[in-house]
Steps between C-alpha positions, in 0.01 A plus 500: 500500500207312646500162691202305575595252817297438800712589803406186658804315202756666761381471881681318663817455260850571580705716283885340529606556089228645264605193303236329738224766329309477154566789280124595572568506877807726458265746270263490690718610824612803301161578384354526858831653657416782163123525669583522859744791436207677288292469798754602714587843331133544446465521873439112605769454748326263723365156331433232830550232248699332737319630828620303846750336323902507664781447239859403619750663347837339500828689457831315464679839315422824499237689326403845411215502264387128548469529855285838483281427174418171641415592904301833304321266274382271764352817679365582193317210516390469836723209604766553819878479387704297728854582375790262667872510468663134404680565821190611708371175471611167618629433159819721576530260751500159310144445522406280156307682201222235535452542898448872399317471233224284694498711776397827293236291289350478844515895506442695199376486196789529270872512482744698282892485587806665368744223499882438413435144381209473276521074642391672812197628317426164344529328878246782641251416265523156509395482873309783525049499465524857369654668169841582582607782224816618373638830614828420356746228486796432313328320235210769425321778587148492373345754686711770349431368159106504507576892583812537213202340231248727673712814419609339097171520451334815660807653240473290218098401532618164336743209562509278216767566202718753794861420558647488843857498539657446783851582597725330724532199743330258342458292792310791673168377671346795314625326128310205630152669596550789186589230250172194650253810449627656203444137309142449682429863364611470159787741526856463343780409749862592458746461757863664453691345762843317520534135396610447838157600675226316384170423612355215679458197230127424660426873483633520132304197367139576641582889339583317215179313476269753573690698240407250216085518651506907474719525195789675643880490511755464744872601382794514711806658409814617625522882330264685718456757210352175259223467771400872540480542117200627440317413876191644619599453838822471693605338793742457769593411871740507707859328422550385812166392698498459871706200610744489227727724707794285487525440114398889447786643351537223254139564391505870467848418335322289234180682467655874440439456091134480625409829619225607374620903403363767251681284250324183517119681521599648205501128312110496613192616353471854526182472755668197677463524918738416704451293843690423816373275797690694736698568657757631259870547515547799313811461280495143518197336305372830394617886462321787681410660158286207430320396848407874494465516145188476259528165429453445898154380629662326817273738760201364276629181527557505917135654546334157320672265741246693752205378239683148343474366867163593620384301143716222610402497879133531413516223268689267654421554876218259551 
């Protein structure tokens, strides 16, 4: 895959929804997230693209690999990670989004925030000078899906005429950001969720668009064994995702004939990979014998949000 862009397309954008981003753009994210870990694991650890810069980081929920990859990244770059709780800051206190948001445009350079409500992502941008970028709300998750198309294709070295299948909620942030991408990348998209967990009408119909451009399909259907038939790739997350805690034994309830087992890898492609955002509930969305199976490339997968976000912060980051 190559991508011809000047970086100069991105400086200064935010990344909310990679609806907001040209196929091109999203390729070209992958592409330079691909060449950044090359360097890296040939021995370039230290880049200074973003030398004297400070980037807050925002965190409304908790975070494991977000919170790491990204502060590690901005090192990586030469920039100073400022991480903040929600509560740390004056917004756990009723402070407005917008007083915030101009404060820290007086501050650093850039913004990303892990939100509950991705309207509080929209509101953050909207009054603030810098790019504010996702780390996560409940609408998408971009970040982790630059590094999930980074790892399709360091194992399949291709992305148009795949499948991708994904299995479960189909309201999941991660169905948004998997199924945007897989349409701006030419990929096939097949959800196998319940018809009571749908995603996001806006989300569906921009997929659906790009899908027509690229010349790929998006299927949803409720027999999760329809949509792995014959995938290249499999994916899942998490039945019940942080927040949901009060509707969570409904949702596990409705989502157990969506595990993804031995039995439904077996309805793949016999070199189809498997892929997790993490973290995973082991005997709820997925077995043991598959996350540590050889369809798993989840550690793969982990290890590129490191390299997807220095390509984003680098190119965005003015």
């Amino acid at each position: 895959m190559v991508t011809i862009m000047s970086i100069k397309e991105l400086k200064g954008k935010d990344m909310l929804c990679l609806k907001d981003f040209t196929s091109e753009q999203v390729k070209y994210l992958i592409d330079l997230g691909l060449d950044l870990k090359r360097r890296y694991h040939a021995g370039e650890r230290i880049l200074n693209t973003l030398n004297g810069k400070s980037i807050a980081m925002i965190f409304e929920k908790p975070s494991t690999r977000t919170r790491v990859s990204l502060e590690v990244a901005a090192y990586q770059l030469g920039a100073q990670p400022i991480t903040l709780g929600w509560n740390e800051l004056q917004l756990g206190r009723g402070e407005p989004i917008k007083d915030t948001a101009r404060v820290l445009s007086r501050f650093v350079n850039g913004i990303t925030a892990r939100v509950k409500n991705h309207n509080d992502l929209i509101e953050l941008a909207k009054y603030a000078d810098i790019p504010v970028i996702n780390a996560l709300s409940d609408l998408s998750h971009p970040m982790q899906v630059i590094a999930d198309y980074m790892t399709i294709y360091e194992k399949k070295g291709r992305f148009k005429g795949l499948k991708l299948a994904f299995i479960g909620d189909g309201s999941d942030n991660m169905v948004h950001s998997l199924m945007i991408a897989a349409s701006q990348l030419g990929i096939d998209f097949y959800l196998g969720s319940p018809k009571d967990l749908k995603p996001n009408d806006e989300i569906f119909k921009a997929a659906k668009s790009f899908a027509e451009i690229n010349g790929s399909n998006i299927v949803i259907t409720e027999d999760p064994l329809e949509a792995a038939d014959k995938a290249d790739i499999i994916y899942t997350d998490v039945f019940v995702s942080m927040g949901q805690e009060d509707i969570a034994e409904a949702k596990k309830k409705l989502l157990k004939p969506y595990q993804v087992n031995v039995k439904l890898m077996e309805k793949a492609n016999n070199n189809a990979i498997f892929l997790h955002c993490l973290p995973a509930h082991r005997g709820e969305e997925v077995t043991d014998d598959v996350i540590e199976g050889p369809w798993s490339v989840v550690w793969d997968e982990a290890e590129n949000r490191l390299h997807s976000e220095k390509a984003i912060l680098t190119s965005l980051i003015p």
